[in-house]
Structures are given as C-alpha cells and as structure tokens.
DRENDO-1510 file (C-alpha; in Angstrom, 1 decimal, always signed):
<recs>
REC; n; res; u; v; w
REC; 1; UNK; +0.0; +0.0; +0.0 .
REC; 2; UNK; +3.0; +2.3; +0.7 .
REC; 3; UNK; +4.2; +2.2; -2.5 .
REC; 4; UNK; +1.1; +1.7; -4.3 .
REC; 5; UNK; +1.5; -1.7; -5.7 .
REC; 6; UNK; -1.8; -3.8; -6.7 .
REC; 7; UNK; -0.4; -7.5; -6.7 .
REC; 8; UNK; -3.2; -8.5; -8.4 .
REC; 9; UNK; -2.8; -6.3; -11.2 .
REC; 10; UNK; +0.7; -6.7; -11.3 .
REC; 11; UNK; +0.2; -10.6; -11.8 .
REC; 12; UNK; -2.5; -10.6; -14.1 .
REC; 13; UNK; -0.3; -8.7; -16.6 .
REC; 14; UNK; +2.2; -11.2; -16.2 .
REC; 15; UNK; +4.2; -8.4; -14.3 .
REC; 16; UNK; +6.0; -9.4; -11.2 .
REC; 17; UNK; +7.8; -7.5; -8.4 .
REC; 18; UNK; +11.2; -6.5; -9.3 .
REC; 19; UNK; +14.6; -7.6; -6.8 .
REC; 20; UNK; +14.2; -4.0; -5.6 .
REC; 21; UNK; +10.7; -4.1; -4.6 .
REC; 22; UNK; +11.1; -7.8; -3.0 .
REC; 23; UNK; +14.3; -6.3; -1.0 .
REC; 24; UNK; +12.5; -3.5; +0.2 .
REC; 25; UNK; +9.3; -6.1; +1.5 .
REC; 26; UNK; +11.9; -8.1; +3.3 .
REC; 27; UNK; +13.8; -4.9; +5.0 .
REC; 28; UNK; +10.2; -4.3; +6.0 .
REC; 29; UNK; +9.1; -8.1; +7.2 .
REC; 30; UNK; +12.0; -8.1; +9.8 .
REC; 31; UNK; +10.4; -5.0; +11.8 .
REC; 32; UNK; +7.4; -5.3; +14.4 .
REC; 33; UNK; +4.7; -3.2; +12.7 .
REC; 34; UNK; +4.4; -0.1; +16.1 .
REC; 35; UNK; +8.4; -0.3; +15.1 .
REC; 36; UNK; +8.2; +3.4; +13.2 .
REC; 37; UNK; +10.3; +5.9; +13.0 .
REC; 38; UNK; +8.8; +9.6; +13.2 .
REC; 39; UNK; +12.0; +11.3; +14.4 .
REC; 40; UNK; +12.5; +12.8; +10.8 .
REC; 41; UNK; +13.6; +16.5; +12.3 .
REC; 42; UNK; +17.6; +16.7; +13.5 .
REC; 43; UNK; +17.4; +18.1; +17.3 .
REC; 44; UNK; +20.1; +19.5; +18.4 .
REC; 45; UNK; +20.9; +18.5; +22.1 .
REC; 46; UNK; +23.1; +18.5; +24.9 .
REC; 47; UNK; +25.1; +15.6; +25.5 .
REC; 48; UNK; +25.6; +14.6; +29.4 .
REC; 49; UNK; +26.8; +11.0; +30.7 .
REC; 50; UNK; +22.9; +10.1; +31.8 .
REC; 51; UNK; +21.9; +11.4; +28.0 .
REC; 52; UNK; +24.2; +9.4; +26.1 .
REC; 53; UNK; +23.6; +6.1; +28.3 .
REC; 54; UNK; +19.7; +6.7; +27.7 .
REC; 55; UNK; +20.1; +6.9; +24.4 .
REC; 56; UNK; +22.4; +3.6; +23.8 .
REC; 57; UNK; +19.7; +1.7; +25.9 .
REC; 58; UNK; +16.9; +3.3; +23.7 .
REC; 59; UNK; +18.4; +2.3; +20.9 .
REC; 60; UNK; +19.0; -1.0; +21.9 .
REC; 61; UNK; +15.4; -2.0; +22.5 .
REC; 62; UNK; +13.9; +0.6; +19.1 .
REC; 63; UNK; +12.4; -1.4; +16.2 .
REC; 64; UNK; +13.5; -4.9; +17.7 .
REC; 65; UNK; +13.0; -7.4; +15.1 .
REC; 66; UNK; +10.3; -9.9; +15.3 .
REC; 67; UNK; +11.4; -13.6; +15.8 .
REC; 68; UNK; +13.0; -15.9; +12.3 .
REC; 69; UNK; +9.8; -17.7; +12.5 .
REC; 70; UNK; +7.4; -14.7; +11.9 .
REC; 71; UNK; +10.2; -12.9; +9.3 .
REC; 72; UNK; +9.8; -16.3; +7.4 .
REC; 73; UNK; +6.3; -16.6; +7.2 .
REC; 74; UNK; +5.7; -13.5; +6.2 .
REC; 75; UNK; +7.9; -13.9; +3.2 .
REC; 76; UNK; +5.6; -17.3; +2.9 .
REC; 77; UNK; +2.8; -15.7; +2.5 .
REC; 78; UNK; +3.7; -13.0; -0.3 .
REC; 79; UNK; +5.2; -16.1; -2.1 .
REC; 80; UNK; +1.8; -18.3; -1.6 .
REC; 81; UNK; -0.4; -15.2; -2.8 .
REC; 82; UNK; +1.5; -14.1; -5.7 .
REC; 83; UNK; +1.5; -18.0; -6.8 .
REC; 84; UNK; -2.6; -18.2; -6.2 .
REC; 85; UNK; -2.8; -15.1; -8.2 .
REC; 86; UNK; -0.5; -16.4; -10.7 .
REC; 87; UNK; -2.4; -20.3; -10.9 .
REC; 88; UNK; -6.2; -18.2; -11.2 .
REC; 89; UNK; -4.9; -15.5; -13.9 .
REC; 90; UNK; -2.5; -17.8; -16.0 .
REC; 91; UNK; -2.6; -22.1; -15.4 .
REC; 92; UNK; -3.1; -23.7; -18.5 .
REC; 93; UNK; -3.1; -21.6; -20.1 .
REC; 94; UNK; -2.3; -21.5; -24.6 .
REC; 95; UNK; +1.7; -21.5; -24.6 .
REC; 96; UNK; +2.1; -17.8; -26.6 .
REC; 97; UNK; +5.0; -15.9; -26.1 .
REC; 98; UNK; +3.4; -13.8; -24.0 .
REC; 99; UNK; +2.5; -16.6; -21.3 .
REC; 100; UNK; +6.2; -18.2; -21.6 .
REC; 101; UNK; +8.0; -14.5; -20.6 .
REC; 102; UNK; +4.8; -14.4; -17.6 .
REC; 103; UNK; +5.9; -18.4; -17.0 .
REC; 104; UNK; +9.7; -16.8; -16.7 .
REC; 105; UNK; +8.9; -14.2; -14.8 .
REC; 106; UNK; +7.1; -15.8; -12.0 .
REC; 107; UNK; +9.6; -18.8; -12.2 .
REC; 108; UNK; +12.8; -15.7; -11.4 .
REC; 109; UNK; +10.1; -14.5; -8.6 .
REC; 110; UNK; +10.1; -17.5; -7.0 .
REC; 111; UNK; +13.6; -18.8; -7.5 .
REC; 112; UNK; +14.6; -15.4; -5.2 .
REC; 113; UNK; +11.9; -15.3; -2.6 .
REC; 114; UNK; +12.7; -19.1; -1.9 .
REC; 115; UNK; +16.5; -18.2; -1.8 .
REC; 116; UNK; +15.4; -15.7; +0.8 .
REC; 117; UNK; +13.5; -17.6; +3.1 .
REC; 118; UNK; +16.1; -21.2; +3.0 .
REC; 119; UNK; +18.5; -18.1; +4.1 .
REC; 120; UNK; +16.7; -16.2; +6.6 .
REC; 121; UNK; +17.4; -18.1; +9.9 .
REC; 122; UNK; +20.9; -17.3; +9.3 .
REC; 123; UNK; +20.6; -13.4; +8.4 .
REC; 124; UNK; +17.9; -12.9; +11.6 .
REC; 125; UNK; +20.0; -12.9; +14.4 .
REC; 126; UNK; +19.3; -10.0; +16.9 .
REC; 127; UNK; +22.2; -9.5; +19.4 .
REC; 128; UNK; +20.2; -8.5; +22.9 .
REC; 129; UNK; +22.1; -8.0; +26.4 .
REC; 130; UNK; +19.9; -10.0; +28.6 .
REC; 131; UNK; +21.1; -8.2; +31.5 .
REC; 132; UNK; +19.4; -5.0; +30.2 .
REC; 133; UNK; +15.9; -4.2; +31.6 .
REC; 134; UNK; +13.2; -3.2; +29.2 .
REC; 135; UNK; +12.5; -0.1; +30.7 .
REC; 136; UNK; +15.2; +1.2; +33.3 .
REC; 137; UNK; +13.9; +1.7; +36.9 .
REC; 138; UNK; +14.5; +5.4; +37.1 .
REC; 139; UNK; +12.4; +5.6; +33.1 .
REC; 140; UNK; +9.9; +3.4; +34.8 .
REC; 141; UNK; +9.3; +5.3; +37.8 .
REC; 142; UNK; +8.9; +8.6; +35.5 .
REC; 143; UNK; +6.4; +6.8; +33.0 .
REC; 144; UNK; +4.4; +6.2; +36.1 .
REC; 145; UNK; +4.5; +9.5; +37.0 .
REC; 146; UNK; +3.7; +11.5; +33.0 .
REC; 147; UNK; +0.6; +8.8; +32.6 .
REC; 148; UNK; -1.4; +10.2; +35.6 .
REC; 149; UNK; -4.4; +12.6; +34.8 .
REC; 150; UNK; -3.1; +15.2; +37.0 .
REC; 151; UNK; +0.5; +15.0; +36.9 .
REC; 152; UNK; +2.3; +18.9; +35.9 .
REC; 153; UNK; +4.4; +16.3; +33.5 .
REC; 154; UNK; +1.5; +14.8; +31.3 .
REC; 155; UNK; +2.6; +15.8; +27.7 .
REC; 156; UNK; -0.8; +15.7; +26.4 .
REC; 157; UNK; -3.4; +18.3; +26.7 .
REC; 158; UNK; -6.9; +16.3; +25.9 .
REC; 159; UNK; -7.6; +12.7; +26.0 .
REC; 160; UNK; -5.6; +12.6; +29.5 .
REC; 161; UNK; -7.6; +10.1; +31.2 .
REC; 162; UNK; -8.2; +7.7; +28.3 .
REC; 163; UNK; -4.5; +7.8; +27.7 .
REC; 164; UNK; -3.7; +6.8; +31.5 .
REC; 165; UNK; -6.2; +4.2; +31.5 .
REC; 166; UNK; -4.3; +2.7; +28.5 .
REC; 167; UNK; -1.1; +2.9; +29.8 .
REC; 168; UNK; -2.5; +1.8; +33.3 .
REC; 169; UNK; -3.9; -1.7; +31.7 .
REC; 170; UNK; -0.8; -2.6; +29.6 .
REC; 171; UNK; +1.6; -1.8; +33.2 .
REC; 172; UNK; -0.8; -4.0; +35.4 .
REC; 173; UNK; -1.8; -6.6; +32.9 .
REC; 174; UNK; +0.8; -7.1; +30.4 .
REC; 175; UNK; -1.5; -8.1; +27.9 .
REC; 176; UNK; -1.0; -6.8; +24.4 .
REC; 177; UNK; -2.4; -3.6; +23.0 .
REC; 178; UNK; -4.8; -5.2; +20.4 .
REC; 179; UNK; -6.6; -6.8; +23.6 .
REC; 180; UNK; -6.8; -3.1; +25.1 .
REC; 181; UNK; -8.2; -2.0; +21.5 .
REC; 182; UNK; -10.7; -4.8; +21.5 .
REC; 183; UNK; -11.8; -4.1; +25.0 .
REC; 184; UNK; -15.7; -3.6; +24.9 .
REC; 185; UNK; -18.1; -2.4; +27.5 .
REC; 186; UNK; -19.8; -5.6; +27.4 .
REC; 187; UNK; -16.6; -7.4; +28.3 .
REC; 188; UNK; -16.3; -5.8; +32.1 .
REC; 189; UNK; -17.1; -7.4; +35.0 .
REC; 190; UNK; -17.3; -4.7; +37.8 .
REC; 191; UNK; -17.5; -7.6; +40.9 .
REC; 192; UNK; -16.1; -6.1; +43.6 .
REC; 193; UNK; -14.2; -8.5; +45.2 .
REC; 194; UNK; -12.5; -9.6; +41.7 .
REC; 195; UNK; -12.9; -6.7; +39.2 .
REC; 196; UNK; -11.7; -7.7; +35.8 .
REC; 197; UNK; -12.0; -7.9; +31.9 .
REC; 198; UNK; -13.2; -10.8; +29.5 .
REC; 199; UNK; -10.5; -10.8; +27.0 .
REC; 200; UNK; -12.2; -12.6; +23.7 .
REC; 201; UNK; -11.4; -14.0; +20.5 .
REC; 202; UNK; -13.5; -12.6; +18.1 .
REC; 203; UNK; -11.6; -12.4; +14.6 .
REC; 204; UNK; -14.5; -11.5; +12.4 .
REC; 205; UNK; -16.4; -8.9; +14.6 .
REC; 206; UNK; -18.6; -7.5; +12.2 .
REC; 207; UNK; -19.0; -3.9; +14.7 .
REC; 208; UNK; -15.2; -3.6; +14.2 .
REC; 209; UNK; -14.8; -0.8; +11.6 .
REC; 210; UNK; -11.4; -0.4; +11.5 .
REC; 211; UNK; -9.3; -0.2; +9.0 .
REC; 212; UNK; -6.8; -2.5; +10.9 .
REC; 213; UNK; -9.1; -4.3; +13.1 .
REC; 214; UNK; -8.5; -5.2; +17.1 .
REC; 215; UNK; -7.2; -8.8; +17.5 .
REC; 216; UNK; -6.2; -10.8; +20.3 .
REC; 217; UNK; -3.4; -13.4; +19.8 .
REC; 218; UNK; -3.6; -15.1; +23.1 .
REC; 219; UNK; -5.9; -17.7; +24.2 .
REC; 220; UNK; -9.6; -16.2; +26.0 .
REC; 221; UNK; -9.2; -15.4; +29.3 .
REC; 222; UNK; -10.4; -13.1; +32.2 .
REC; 223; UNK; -8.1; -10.9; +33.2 .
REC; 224; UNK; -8.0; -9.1; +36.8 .
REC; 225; UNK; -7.4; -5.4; +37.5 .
REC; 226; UNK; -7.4; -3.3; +40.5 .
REC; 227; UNK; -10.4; -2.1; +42.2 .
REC; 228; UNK; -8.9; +1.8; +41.4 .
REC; 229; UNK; -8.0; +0.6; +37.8 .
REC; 230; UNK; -12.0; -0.6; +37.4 .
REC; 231; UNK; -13.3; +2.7; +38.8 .
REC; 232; UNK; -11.1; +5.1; +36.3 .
REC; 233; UNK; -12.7; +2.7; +33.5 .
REC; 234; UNK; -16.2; +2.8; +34.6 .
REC; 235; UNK; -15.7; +7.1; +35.3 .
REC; 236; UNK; -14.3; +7.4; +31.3 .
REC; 237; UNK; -16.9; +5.2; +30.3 .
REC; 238; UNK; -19.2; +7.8; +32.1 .
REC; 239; UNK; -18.4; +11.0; +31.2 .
REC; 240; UNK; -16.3; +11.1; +28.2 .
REC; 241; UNK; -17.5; +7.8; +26.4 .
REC; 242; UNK; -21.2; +9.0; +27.0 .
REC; 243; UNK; -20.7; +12.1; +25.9 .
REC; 244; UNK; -19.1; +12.2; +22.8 .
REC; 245; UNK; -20.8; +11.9; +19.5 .
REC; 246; UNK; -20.5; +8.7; +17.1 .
REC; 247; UNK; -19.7; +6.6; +20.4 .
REC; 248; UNK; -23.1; +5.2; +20.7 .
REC; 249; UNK; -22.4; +2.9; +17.4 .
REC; 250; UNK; -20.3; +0.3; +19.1 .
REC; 251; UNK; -19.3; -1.3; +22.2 .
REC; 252; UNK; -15.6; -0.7; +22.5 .
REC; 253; UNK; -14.6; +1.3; +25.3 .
REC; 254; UNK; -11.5; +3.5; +23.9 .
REC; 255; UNK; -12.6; +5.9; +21.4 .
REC; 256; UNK; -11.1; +8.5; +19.5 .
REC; 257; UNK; -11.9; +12.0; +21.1 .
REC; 258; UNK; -12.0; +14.6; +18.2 .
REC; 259; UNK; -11.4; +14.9; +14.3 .
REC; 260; UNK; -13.1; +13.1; +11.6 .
REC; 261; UNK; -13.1; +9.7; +13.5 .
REC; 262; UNK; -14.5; +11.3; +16.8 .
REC; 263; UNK; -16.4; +8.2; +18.4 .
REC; 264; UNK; -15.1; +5.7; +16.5 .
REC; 265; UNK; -13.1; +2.9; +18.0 .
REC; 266; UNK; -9.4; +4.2; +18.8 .
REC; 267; UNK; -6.7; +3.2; +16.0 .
REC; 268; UNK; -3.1; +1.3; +16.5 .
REC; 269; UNK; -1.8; +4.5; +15.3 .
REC; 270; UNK; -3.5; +6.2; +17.8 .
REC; 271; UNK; -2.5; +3.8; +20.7 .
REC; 272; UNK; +1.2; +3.3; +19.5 .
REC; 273; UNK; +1.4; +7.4; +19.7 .
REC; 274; UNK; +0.2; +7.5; +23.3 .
REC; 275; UNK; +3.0; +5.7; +24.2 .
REC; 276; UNK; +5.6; +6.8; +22.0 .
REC; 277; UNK; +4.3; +10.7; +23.2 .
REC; 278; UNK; +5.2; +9.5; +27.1 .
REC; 279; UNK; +8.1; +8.2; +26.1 .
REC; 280; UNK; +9.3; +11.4; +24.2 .
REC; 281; UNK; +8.3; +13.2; +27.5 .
REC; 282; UNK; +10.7; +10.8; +29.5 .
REC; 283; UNK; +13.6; +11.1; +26.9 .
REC; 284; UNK; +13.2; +7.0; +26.1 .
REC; 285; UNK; +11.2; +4.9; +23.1 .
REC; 286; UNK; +8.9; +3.3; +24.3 .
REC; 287; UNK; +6.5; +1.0; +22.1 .
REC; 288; UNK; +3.4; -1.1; +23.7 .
REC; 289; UNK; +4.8; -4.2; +23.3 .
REC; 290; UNK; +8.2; -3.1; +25.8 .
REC; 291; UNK; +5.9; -2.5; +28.5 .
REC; 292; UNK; +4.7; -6.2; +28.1 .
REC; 293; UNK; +8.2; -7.1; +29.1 .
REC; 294; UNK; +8.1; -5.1; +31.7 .
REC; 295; UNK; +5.2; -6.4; +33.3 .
REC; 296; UNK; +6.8; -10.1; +32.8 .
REC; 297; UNK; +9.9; -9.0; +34.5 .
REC; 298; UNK; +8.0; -7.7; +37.8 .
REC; 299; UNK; +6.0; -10.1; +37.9 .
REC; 300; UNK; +9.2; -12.5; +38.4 .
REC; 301; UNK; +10.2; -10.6; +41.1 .
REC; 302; UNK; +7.2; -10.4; +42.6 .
REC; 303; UNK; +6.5; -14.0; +42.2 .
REC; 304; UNK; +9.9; -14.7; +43.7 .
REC; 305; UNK; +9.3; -12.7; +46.7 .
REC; 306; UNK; +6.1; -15.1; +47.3 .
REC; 307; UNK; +8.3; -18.3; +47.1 .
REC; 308; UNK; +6.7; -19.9; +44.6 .
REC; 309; UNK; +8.6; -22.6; +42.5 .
REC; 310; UNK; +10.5; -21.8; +39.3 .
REC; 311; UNK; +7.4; -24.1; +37.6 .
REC; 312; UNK; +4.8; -22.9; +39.9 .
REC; 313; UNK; +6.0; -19.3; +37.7 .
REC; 314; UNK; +6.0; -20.7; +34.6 .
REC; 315; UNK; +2.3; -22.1; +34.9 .
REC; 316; UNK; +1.2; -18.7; +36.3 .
REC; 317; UNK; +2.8; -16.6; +33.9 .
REC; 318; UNK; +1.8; -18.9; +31.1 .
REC; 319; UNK; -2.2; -18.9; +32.8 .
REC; 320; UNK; -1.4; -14.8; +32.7 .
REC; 321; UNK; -0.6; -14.2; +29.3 .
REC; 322; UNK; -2.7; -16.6; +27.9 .
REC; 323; UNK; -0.4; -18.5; +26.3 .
REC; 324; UNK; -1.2; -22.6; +25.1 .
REC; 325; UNK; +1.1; -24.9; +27.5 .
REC; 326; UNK; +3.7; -25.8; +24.9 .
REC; 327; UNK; +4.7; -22.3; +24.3 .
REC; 328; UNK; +7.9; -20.9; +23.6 .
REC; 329; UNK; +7.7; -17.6; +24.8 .
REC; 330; UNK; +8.6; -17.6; +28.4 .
REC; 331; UNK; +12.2; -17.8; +27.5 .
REC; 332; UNK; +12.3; -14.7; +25.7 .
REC; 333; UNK; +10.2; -12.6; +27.7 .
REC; 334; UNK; +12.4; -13.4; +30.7 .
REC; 335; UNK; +15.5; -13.3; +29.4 .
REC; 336; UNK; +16.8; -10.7; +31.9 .
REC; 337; UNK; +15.9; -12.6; +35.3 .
REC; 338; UNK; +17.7; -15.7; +33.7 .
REC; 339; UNK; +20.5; -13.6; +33.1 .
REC; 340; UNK; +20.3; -12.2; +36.7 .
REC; 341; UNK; +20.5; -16.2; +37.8 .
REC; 342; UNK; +22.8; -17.4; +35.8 .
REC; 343; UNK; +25.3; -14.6; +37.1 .
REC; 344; UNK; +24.3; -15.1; +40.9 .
REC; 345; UNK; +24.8; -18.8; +40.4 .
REC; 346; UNK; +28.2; -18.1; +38.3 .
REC; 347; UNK; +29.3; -15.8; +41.1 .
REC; 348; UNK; +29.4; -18.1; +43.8 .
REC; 349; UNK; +30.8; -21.0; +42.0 .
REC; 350; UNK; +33.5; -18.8; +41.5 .
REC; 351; UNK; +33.8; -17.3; +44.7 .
REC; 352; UNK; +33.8; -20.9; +46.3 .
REC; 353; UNK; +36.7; -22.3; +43.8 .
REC; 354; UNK; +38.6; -19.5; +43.2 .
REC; 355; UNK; +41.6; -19.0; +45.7 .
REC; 356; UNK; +41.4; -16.8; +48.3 .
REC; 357; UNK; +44.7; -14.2; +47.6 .
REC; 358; UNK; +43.6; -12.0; +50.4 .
REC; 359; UNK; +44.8; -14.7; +53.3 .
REC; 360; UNK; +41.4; -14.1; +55.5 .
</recs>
C-alpha cells in the first residue's frame, strides 16, 4: 500500500515485483509493525553521561526485530499469494509468447523469494544484552509519573484520562495492545471482590470498523485489575465515552476523542502514539509491546518474593498471558531474570573455587 503496488494487477499482466521491490518487502518483514520511526527533524541537544547512556539503551530496544519464525512466514505468504494469483490468472493456459516471458517471470520471482526464506534463519539474528531491563527503573518510575491525569508532566493536553487508562492496563496486565483496543463495555465485570475484563477472541467482529481491526493473539481469558483501575474505566466510560458523538455505534470502550473519527473505535496508530508521546516526554522509546516485558519482568520478582517454584512461575505466567502450555515464549520474555541467575549462580561457583589471595 505504501508504494502503491496492486499485486493483483501486477500478476495478471504477467508483471512481477522487481529484486528491488522484493528487497525493500523483506527490509520491511523483519520489523514489528508499532516499530516506526517519526524522528525525521535533526534536534540539536546537549550531551551529558545520563543522555548518552539513555540513548544507547533506547536504541538498543527501538524497532527490535520480530522472531526468524514470523520474518519467514511473512515472506511465505507473499510467495503463496502471488502464486494463487498467478495459478487463477494464468494455469493452463495456450503456450504464446506472451505466457512463456509471464511463466519466466514468475519462475525468477520465486527462484529469489525461496533463496530468501532457506536463508533467513541465518541473516535474523538480533544480538540482545539480557542483563538490560526493558525499561530502566529510574524511566519506569517517571512513566508512572507522566501517565497520571493530573501529573504537571503529562505531555498531552486532551484525552488525559483515556491515555492513562491505557497505559495503566498494559503496566498492570501485560497483555498486548490489540486486547486493550478490542476491550468492549460488554466485556467488564465490575465484581467487587474480583474486578476484571473478559479478554475474547472474536476475529470476524462485524462492529469492528477499523481499518486495521483489534485482535487478540492469546488464548480467551479473564483478566484481573485493580479495584482503582476498574473505577477510572467505569468514570471514562461515564463521562467522556457518554458524551461524545458517534460513540453510541459500538461497544468498544476506547474511542477517538475529536477529528473526523471522533467516536469511533481508537486506531493502532492512535495507541502506539500515546506511548511513543510519554516516552518522548521521559527522553526514552517506548513501544506497547516493551511495556509487556516489563510487566513479565516484575512479575518475576514479585513471584519470587512469594516463594513460589521456578514451575509454579511458569504455569502462572503462562495462565497470565494466555499463552497454550507448549509455548515458547517464556524464555524470551524473561530473558533478563535468567541472566540475573545465571550470574548469581556463576558468582558463587567462583567465589567458592577460586583462591582466596587476600589470606582471611
């Protein structure tokens, strides 16, 4: 769509894409899709020690690239479409000389794409240090700080409450933003003993009329929140929700508060800026999805602090996340406290074999 390419077209002409446009698609397929960069303008700045570390860490987690797996099914699927489209437009069809330069063509197409893909476990390695927390403590504590409604620091001068709520849900749930997106009003449970959230699978909901539609990855699940949390909901839900025009159409609780879409459903554009705007305001990029680490690495530490068993974890954080038992995920969303472990363990192997040079 960015570069205004109709595949179908493009196929049924017996015109496929050229290296060029197939190396740009792959640069593309390696990014998450929030990765963006808007930072166009040079800023001029001053540099201090605290500035410059920042900045390296910043960098470090910015447009992480998404696992070998999902990099090579992407370029899967563009291979399987272009060779439906090619099969409907041009199977069997009279050999002319047309059809055998279109047979060629889409015979060059795939000989590259395939090269690609037998090639791109090797290319998609990301080097991460594990010791490095997703979001520093000191960027943390100032995040929690710019979210609130009423903090001097909030960088946003409507929409404050909706944007806290957001940001509150994805710190004390950790589920992704697509399930904050797909929230509806219907989904909440206001007990008041256990106040929490249906999160549903629902990939063909005909009320959603988004361009990019909310989804939820993870399994169906309820998902707890605080009592506070539940009564911020309920008051936007109240006031704002109720009171804007357009909202009355639908059943998801985060709308968009003025322009043309005012009352519609809020976009992943419009999500993804809320917390790329708090995270210009606390001089780090922040995406959604780093805060889901985040919440996976407290958790940990919170976990640990209750004694429970390195499985007991596991099973919770799995139940938590709502991911299927034979996932693969826990791994690399705790990938810092097995660092932290694996030093504390190294540590005092070495402490108890090395020799003591001191003489005490």
């Amino acid at each position: 769509m960015d570069n205004s390419i109709d595949l179908v077209e493009r196929v049924a002409c017996g015109r496929f894409l050229s290296i060029e446009e197939i190396d740009n698609y792959i640069r593309a397929c390696k990014f998450y899709v929030d990765a963006e960069d808007d930072n166009k303008d040079s800023v001029v700045v001053s540099l201090t020690d605290k500035r410059i570390s920042d900045a390296i860490h910043a960098t470090s987690n910015s447009q992480p690239e998404v696992s070998a797996h999902t990099f090579n099914q992407r370029l899967n699927r563009l291979k399987a479409y272009i060779e439906f489209l090619y099969i409907y437009h041009h199977y069997d069809r009279a050999e002319t000389e047309q059809q055998i330069s279109t047979d060629d063509q889409f015979n060059k197409f795939k000989l590259y794409i395939s090269t690609t893909i037998s090639h791109s476990r090797k290319d998609n390695t990301v080097v991460k240090d594990a010791f490095e927390s997703s979001i520093p403590s000191d960027k943390f504590f100032e995040f929690l700080d710019v979210i609130q409604e009423r903090s001097p620091n909030n960088p946003f001068k409507s929409s404050k409450l909706r944007n806290q709520i957001i940001a509150q849900i994805l710190i004390d749930t950790g589920v992704r933003v697509g399930a904050v997106l797909k929230l509806k009003v219907s989904d909440l449970v206001d007990d008041w003993a256990n106040p929490r959230f249906r999160l549903t699978r629902t990939p063909n909901d005909p009320t959603d009329t988004r361009r990019l539609p909310a989804s939820n990855k993870t399994k169906a699940l309820s998902v707890s929140i605080s009592r506070d949390l539940m009564k911020l909901i309920k008051l936007y839900i109240e006031t704002v929700r109720n009171s804007t025009s357009n909202a009355h159409k639908h059943d998801f609780v985060f709308i968009s508060e003025k322009g043309k879409s005012i009352g519609n459903p809020l976009s992943y554009n419009a999500a993804y800026k809320v917390i790329e705007t708090f995270g210009h305001k606390i001089g780090f990029a922040l995406h959604p999805h780093l805060l889901r680490h985040k919440w996976n690495e407290i958790f940990e530490d919170k976990a640990r602090e209750k004694g429970f068993s390195a499985d007991k974890i596991e099973d919770l954080r799995k139940f938590a996340m709502g991911w299927v038992e034979d996932t693969e995920m826990t791994p690399v969303y705790n990938q810092f406290q097995l660092a932290v472990t694996v030093a504390e363990i190294s540590s005092k192997n070495q402490s108890q074999s090395v020799p003591n040079l001191r003489g005490d």
